[in-house]
C-alpha positions in Angstrom: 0.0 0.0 0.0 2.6 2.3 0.8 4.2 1.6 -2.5 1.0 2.3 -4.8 0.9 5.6 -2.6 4.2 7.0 -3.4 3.6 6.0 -7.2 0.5 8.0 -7.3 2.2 10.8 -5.6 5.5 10.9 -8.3 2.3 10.8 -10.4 0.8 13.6 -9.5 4.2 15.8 -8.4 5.3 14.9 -12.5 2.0 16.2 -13.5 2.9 19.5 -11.7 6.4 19.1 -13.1 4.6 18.8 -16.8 2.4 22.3 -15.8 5.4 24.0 -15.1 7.8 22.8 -18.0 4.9 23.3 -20.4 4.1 27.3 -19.2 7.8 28.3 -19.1 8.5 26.5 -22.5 8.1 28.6 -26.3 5.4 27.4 -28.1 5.9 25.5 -31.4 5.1 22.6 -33.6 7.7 20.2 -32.1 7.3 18.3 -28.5 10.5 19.3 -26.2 13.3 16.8 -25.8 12.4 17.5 -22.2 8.5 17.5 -22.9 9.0 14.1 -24.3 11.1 12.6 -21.0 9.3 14.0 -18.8 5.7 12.0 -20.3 8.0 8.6 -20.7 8.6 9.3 -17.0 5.1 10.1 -16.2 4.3 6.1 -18.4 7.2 4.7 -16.6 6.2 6.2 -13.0 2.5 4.8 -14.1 3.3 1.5 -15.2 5.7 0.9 -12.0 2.6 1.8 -9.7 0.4 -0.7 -11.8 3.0 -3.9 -11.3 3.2 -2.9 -7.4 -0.8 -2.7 -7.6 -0.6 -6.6 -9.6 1.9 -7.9 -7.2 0.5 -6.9 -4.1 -2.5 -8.3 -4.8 -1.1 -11.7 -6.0 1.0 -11.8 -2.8 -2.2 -11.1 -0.5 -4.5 -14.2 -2.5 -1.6 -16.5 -2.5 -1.3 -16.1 1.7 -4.8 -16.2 2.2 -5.6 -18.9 0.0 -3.3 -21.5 1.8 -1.5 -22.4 -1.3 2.0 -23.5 -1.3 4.7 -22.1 -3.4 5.1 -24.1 -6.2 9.0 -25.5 -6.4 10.4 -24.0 -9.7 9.1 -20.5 -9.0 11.3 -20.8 -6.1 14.2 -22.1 -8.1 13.3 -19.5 -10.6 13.9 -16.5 -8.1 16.8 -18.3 -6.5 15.5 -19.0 -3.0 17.8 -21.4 -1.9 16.0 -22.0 1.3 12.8 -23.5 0.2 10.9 -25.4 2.7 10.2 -29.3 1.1 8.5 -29.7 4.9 5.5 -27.7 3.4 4.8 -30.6 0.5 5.0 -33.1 3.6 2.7 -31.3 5.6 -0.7 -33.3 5.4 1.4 -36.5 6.1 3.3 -35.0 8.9 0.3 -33.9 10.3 -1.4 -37.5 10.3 1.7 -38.9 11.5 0.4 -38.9 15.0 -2.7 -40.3 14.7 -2.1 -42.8 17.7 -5.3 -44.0 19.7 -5.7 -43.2 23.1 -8.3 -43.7 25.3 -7.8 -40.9 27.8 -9.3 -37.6 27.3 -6.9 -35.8 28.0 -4.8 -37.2 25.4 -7.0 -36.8 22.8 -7.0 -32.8 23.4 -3.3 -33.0 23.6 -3.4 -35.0 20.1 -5.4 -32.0 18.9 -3.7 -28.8 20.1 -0.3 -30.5 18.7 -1.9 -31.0 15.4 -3.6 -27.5 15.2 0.1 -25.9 16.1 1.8 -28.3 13.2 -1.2 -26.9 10.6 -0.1 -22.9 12.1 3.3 -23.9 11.5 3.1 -24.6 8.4 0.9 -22.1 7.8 3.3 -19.7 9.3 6.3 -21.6 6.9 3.9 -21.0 3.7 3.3 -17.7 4.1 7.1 -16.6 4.7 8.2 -18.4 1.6 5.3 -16.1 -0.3 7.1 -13.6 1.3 10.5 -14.4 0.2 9.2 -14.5 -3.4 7.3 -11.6 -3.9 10.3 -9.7 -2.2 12.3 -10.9 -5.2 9.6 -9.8 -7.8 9.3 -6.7 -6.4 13.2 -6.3 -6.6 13.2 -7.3 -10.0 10.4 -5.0 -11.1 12.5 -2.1 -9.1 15.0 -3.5 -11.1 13.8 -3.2 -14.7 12.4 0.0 -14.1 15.8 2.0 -12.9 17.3 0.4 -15.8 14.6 2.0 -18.0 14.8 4.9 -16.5 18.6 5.4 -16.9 18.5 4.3 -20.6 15.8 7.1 -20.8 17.8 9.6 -19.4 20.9 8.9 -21.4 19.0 9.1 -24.3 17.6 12.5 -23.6 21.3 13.4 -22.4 22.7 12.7 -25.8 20.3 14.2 -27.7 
């Protein structure tokens, strides 16, 4: 959330920026070199906030969902530290289905089953974590790169 508010602000403070260039500039039948980096920017700025918008979302339904992380997206983003326990987890959690005939056991049997399903839970939801932190790297990424090819561009011209 923070991130799609500090896109829509560079929005709206390049908007300003594009007021001012525009009043101070001559008029004539040609767009300014400057006029012309200064809307790629405002596109750039506006495609940026959208992928923050995408990838927030996506992060949000895939910890609320209680889906696992599938294994080659994890390879894919190079997290070397992804959990095989959370593939195992329905097994693990029947592992202890031992009989007993005492009450008391059988609430014991529960509450360690309900903390081995919030464990994983837990597990699941910090390796969505660990991947969207790398797609939002990358995105941050691709878009300074862009940004710096831009700016060479208009510096050369």
């Amino acid at each position: 959330l923070l991130q799609v508010t500090l896109g829509v602000t560079c929005l709206l403070a390049l908007a300003m920026l594009v007021g001012s260039a525009t009043k101070g500039m001559p008029k004539s039948d040609e767009i300014a070199i400057l006029g012309i980096y200064i809307l790629a920017t405002c596109v750039l700025c506006f495609l940026a906030t959208a992928t923050t918008s995408v990838l927030s979302f996506l992060h949000e339904r895939s910890t609320t969902r209680d889906r696992h992380p599938p294994r080659w997206i994890a390879r894919l983003l190079l997290c070397k530290d992804y959990d095989t326990s959370l593939r195992l987890r329905s097994t693990s959690i029947q592992a202890g289905t031992e009989t007993y005939s005492s009450p008391t056991a059988n609430q014991l049997r529960k509450i360690a089953n309900a903390a081995r399903e919030k464990l994983s839970g837990m597990r699941s939801e910090a390796q969505w974590t660990r991947i969207f932190d790398r797609f939002d790297i990358a995105a941050m990424l691709f878009y300074q790169t862009i940004n710096i090819i831009m700016l060479i561009v208009v510096l050369c011209f």
